[in-house]
C-alpha positions in Angstrom: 25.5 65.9 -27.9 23.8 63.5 -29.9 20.9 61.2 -28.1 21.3 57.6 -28.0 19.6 55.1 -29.7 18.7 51.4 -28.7 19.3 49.6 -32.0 16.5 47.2 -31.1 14.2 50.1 -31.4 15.5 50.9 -35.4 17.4 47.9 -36.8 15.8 44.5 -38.3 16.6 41.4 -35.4 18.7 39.7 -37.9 21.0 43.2 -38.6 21.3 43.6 -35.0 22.7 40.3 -34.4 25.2 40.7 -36.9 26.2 43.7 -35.5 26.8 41.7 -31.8 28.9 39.8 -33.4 31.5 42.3 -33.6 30.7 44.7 -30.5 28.4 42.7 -28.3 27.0 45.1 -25.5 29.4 47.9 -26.4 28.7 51.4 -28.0 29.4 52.4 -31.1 29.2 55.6 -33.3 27.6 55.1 -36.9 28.6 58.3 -39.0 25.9 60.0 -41.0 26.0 59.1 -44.9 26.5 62.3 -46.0 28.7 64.1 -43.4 28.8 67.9 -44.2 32.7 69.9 -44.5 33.4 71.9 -41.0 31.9 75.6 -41.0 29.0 74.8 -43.4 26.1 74.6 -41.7 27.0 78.0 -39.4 28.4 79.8 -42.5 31.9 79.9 -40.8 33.7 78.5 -44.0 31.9 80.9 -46.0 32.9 83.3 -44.1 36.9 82.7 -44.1 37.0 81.5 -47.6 35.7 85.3 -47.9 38.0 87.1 -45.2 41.0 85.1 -46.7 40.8 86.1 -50.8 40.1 89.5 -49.5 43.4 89.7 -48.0 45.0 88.1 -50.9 43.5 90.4 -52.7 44.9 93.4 -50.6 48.0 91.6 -50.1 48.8 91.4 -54.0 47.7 95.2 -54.3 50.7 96.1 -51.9 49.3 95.9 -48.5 51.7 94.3 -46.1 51.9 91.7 -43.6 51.8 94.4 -40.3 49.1 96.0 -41.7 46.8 92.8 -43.0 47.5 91.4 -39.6 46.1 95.2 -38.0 43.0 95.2 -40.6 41.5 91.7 -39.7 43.1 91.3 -35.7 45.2 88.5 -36.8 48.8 87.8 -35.5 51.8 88.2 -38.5 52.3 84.5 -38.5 48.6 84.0 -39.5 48.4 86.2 -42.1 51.8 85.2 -43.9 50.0 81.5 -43.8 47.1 82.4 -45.4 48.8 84.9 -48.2 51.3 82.2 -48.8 49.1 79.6 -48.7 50.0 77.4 -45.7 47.7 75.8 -44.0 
């Protein structure tokens, strides 16, 4: 969880009053500029991006559904999504 922050501490007087204006004495939540896509940071959508066009990749060399869903411990349903590309 992210510390707070007292915006007296980082914002100009005149910034900080503006901001009252709107949510006097409440807390808000600025987002970062730049926010990153889920999984990049950990390497997680690396990862499945992988996993998932190597099972295409099995998939459209004959490998079935039962077996995909055996090879990588994912359920039917799962495996149909990502080889028909469902999200």
């Amino acid at each position: 969880m992210k510390k707070y922050r007292n915006a007296k501490e980082i914002l100009p007087p005149e910034l900080v009053e503006e901001i009252q204006k709107y949510v006097d004495g409440s807390h808000i939540y600025i987002p970062a500029k730049d926010r990153k896509a889920w999984g990049t940071d950990s390497g997680t959508r690396h990862y499945l991006d992988k996993r998932n066009f190597e099972m295409l990749s099995y998939y459209h060399s004959g490998t079935d559904i039962s077996t995909l869903s055996k090879m990588y411990g994912l359920s039917e349903e799962r495996v149909r999504s990502i080889v028909y590309g469902q999200k």
